[in-house]
C-alpha positions as CSV (number, residue, x, y, z in Angstrom):
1,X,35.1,-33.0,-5.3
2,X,38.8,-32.5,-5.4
3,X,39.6,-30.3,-2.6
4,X,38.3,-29.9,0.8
5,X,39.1,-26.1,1.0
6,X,40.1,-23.1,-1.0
7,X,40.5,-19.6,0.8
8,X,41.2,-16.5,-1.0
9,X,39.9,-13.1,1.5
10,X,36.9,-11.2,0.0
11,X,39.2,-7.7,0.2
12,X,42.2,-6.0,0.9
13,X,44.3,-2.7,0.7
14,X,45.7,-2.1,-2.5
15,X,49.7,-2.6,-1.8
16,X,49.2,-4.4,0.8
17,X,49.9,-8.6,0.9
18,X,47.1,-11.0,1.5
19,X,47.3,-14.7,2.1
20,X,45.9,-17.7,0.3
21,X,45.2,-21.6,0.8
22,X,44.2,-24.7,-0.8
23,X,43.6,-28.2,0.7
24,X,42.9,-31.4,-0.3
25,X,42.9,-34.9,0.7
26,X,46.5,-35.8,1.2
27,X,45.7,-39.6,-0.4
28,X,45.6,-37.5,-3.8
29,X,48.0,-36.2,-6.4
30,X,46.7,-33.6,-7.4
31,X,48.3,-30.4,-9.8
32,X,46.9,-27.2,-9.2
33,X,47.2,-24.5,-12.1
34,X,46.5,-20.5,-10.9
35,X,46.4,-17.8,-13.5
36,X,46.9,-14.5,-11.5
37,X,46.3,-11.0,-12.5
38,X,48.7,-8.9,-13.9
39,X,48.9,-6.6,-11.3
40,X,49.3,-9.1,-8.2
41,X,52.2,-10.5,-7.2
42,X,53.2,-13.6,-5.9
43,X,55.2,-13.1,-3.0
44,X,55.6,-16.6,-1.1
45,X,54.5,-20.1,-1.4
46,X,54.6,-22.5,1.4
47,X,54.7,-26.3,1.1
48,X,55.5,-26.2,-2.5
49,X,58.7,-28.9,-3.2
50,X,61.9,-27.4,-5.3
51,X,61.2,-29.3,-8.4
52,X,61.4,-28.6,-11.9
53,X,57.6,-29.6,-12.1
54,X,56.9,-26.7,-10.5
55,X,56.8,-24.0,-12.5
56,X,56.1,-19.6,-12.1
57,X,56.2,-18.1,-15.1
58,X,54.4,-15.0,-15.7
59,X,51.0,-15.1,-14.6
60,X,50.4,-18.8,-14.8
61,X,51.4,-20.9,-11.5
62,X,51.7,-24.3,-12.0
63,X,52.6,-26.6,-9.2
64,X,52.3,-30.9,-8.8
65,X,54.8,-31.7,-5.9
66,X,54.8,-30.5,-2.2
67,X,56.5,-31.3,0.6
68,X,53.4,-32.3,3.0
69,X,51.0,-33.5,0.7
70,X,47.4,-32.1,0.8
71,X,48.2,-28.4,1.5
72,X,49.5,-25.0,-0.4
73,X,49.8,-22.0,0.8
74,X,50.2,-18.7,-1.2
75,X,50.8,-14.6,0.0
76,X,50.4,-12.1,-3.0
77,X,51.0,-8.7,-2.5
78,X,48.7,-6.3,-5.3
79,X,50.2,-3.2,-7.2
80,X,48.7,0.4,-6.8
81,X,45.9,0.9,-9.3
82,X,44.4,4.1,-10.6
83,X,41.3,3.6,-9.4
84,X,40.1,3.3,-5.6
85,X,38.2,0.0,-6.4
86,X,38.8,-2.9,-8.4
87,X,37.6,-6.4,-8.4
88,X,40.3,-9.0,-9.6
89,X,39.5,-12.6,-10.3
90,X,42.0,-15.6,-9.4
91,X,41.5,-18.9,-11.2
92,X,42.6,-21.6,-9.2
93,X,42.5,-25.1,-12.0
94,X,42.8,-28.9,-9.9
95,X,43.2,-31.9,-11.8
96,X,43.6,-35.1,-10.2
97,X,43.3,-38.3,-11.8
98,X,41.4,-37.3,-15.0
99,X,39.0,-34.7,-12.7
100,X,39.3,-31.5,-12.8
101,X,37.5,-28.5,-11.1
102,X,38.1,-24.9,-11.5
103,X,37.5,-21.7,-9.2
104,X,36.9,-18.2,-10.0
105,X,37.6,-16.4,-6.6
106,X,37.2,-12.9,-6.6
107,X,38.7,-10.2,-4.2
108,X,37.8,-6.9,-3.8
109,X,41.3,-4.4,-3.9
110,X,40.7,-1.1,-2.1
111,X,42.3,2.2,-1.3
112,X,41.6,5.6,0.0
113,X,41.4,8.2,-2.9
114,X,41.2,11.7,-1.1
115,X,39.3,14.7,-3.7
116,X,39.2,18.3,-3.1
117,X,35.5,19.5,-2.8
118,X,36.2,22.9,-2.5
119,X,38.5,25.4,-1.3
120,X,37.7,28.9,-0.4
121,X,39.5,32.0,-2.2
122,X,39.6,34.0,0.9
123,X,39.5,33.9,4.9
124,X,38.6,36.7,7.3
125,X,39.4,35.8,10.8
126,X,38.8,37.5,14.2
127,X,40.3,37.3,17.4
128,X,38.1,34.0,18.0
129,X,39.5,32.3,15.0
130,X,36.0,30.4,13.7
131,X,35.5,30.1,10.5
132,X,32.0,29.8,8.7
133,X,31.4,26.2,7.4
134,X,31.3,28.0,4.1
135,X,34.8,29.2,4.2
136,X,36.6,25.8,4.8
137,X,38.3,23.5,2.6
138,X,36.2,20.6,2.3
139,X,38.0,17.2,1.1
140,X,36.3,14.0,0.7
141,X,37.7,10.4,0.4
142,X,35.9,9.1,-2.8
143,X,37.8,5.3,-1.9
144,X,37.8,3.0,0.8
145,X,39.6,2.8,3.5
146,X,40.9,5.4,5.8
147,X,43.2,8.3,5.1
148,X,45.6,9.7,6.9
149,X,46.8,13.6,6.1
150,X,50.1,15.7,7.6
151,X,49.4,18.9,6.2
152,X,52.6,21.4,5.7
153,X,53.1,24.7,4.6
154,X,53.9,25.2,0.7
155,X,57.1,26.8,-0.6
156,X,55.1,29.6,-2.2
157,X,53.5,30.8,1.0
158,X,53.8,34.0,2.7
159,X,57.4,33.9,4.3
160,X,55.9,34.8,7.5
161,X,53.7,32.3,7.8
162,X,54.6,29.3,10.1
163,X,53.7,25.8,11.0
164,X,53.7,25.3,15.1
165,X,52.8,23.2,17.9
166,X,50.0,23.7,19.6
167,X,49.4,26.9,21.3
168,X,50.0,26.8,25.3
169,X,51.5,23.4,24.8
170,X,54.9,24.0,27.2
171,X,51.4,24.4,29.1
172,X,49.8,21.9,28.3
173,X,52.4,19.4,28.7
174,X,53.2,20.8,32.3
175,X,49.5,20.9,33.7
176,X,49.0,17.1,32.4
177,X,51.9,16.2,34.4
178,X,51.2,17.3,37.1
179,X,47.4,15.9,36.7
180,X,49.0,12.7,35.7
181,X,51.0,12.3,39.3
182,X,48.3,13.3,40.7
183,X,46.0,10.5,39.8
184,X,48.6,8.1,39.6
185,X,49.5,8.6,43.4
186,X,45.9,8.0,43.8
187,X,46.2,4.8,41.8
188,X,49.5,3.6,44.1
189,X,46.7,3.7,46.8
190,X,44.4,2.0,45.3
191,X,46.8,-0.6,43.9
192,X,49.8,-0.9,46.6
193,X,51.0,-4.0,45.3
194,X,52.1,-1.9,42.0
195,X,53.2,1.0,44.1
196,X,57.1,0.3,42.8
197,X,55.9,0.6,39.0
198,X,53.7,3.5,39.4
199,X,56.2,5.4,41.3
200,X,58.9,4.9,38.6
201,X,56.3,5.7,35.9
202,X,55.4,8.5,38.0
203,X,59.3,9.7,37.3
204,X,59.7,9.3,34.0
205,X,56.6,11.3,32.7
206,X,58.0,14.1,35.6
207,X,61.4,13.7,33.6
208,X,62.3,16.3,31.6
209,X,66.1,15.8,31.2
210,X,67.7,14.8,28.1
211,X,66.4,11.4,26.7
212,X,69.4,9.6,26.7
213,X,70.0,5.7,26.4
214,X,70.0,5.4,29.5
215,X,66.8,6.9,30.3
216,X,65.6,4.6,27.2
217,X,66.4,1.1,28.7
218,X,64.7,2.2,31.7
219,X,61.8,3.0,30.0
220,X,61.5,0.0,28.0
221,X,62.3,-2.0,31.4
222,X,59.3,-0.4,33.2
223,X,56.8,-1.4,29.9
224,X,57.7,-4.7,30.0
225,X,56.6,-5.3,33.6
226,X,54.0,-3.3,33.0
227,X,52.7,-5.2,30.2
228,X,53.2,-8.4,32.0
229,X,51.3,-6.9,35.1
230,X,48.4,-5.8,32.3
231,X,48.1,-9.6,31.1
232,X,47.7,-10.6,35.1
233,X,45.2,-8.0,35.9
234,X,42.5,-6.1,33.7
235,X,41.4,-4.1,36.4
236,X,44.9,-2.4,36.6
237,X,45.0,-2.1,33.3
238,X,41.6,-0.1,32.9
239,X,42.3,1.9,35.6
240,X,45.8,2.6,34.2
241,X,44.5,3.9,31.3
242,X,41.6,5.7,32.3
243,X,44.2,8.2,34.4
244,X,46.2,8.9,31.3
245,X,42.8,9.5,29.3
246,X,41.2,11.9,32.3
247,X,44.6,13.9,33.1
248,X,44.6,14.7,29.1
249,X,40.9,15.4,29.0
250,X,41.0,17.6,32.0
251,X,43.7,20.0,30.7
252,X,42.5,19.4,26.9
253,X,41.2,22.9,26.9
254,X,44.7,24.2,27.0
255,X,45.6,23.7,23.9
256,X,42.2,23.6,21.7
257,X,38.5,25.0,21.5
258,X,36.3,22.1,22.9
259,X,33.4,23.6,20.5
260,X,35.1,23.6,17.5
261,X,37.6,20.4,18.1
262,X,34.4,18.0,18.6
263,X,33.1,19.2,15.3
264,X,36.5,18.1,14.0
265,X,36.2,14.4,15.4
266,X,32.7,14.2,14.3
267,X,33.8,15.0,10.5
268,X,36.7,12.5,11.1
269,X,34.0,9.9,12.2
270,X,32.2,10.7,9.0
271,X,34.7,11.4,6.2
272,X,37.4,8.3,6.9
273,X,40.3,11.3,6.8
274,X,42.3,11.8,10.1
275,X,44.6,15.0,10.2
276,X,47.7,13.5,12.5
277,X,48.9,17.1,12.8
278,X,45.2,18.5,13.4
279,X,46.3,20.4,16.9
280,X,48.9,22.2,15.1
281,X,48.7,26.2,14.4
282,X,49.1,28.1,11.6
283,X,51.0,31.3,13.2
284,X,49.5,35.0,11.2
285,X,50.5,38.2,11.7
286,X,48.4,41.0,11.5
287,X,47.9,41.7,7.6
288,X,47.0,39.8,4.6
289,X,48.9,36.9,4.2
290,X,48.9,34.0,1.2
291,X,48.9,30.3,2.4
292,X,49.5,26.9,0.0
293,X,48.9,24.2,2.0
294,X,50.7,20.5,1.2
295,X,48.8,17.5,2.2
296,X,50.9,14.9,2.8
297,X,48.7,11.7,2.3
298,X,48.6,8.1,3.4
299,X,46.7,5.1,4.2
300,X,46.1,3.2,7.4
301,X,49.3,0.8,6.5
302,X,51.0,3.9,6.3
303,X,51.7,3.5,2.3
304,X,52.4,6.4,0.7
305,X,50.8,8.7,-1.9
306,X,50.7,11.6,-4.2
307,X,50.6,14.9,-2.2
308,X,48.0,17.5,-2.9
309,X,49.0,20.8,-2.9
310,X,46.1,22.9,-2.3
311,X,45.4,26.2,-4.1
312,X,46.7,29.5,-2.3
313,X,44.3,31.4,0.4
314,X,43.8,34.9,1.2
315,X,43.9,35.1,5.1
316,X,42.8,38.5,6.2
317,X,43.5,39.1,10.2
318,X,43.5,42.1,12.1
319,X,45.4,40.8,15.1
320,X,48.2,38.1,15.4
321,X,46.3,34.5,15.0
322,X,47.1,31.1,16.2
323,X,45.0,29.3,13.6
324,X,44.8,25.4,14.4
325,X,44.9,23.2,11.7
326,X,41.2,21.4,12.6
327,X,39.5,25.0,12.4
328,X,40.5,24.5,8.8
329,X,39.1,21.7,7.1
330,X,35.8,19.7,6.9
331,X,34.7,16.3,5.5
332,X,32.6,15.5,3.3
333,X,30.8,12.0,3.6
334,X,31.0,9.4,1.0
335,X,27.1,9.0,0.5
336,X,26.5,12.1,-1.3
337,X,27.3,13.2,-4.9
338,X,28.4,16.4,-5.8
339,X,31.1,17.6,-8.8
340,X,34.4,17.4,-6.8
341,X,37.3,18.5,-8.3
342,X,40.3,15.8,-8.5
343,X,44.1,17.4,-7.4
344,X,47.1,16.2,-8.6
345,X,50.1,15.7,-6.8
346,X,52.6,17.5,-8.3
């Protein structure tokens, strides 16, 4: 046997780059041929020499002469293709002295691929602002991987309809403060040998001034002794967090319906689609109004992809309606086949 190792990773996001090795017995001259796909790309190689004898051309990688002898290493990057799966094959070829061994190595490209299941004609709220499981758009992601969504409001809309922050959240933001220096005055007791850091975290979160550089650099000051105090003590660390995560839970209510949100984040935990904007509301007045929703779409390396812009809705309300974005939308799990219907991004 030629070589003592050959890596090439079993997957990887589509787009995304991915790393590669081979390595040998450095007593041997060896010259390792790699035909490559057409749609990766070879973006680095390491340890290869600047010779004529090595050659890249096309798809065919050729290389004899390196500058430590008995390793390569290779980073290819693959192209978007049009479906969510594909399985490409990279030949790797070694030949030294008259031997010579070749390796099919196959990798497994993936991507999210988001597909509208269904999408109701109509709406008919009430004051509560629920909405039947029957009368939600249901999207499922048909790839791998996860998806993220920012959903907007289409041009061709109602002009009174609006996108907005979450309802009560001046509120919000003002009762987790103050549950926030709350706990973390608590916390200075518990840890008074941090009692200088918390206090001037304590401040900042309080401040609600202009966010200037100045303001900035103290900021980015106070996280890098935090982090450093984090590395020294996990205690602190838990316990740091844990005050962030129980001031937000305790005032959580503010700003969304527990009932209906945990649905939400169980369909998250199901479909592999996140709304980032999910706690935002849909402002209605009190009338019949026509919403086109734009789904802005990527994946979890934050590439980008066609947006889907959804069919218009009939929302019927007989009072003004903060409508949050979650109350909207269900997912529909991967496991399960049904007839979806495939949107184009336009």
């Amino acid at each position: 046997m030629i070589i003592d190792s050959l890596y090439v990773p079993e997957n990887c996001l589509q787009l995304e780059s991915f790393s590669a090795h081979v390595l040998w017995n450095k007593k041997k001259n060896v010259i390792i041929s790699i035909d490559v796909p057409e749609k990766l790309v070879l973006e680095t190689l390491y340890n290869a020499a600047e010779s004529r004898n090595n050659n890249v051309e096309g798809n065919r990688i050729t290389l004899s002469e390196f500058n430590v002898n008995g390793y390569l290493g290779l980073v290819f990057r693959s192209e978007k293709y049009q479906t969510p799966k594909v399985i490409e094959n990279i030949t790797f070829t070694i030949t030294s002295d008259g031997e010579s061994e070749t390796y099919n190595k196959e990798i497994l490209l993936f991507r999210q691929d988001i597909s509208l299941v269904s999408i109701p004609k109509e709406i008919v709220l009430d004051t509560s602002t629920k909405i039947k499981s029957t009368n939600k758009i249901i999207l499922q992601n048909i790839g791998e991987g996860g998806a993220k969504i920012v959903v907007q409001i289409d041009e061709d809309s109602s002009p009174s309809v609006s996108l907005q922050p979450p309802e009560h959240y001046q509120e919000f933001l003002y009762e987790f403060r103050q549950s926030l220096d709350k706990h973390y005055s608590d916390l200075g007791d518990d840890y008074p040998e941090y009692q200088t850091e918390i206090e001037q975290f304590r401040k900042l979160i309080s401040y609600t001034g202009i966010f200037d550089s100045k303001v900035k650099e103290k900021l980015v000051t106070l996280v890098d002794k935090l982090e450093k105090i984090f590395e020294k003590n996990n205690d602190f660390l838990n316990s740091f967090m844990y005050t962030v995560v129980q001031s937000y839970l305790e005032n959580f209510n503010i700003i969304a319906n527990i009932e209906q949100f945990s649905n939400y984040i169980n369909s998250v935990n199901t479909g592999n689609i996140i709304i980032e904007n999910a706690l935002d509301h849909i402002l209605l007045s009190s009338n019949i109004q026509t919403i086109r929703l734009k789904l802005k779409i990527t994946d979890v390396a934050n590439n980008d992809y066609p947006d889907l812009v959804l069919d218009p809705i009939k929302i019927k309300s007989h009072n003004e309606v903060h409508l949050p974005l979650y109350a909207l939308f269900d997912f529909k799990t991967n496991n399960t086949k049904s007839n979806n219907k495939r949107t184009e991004g336009r």
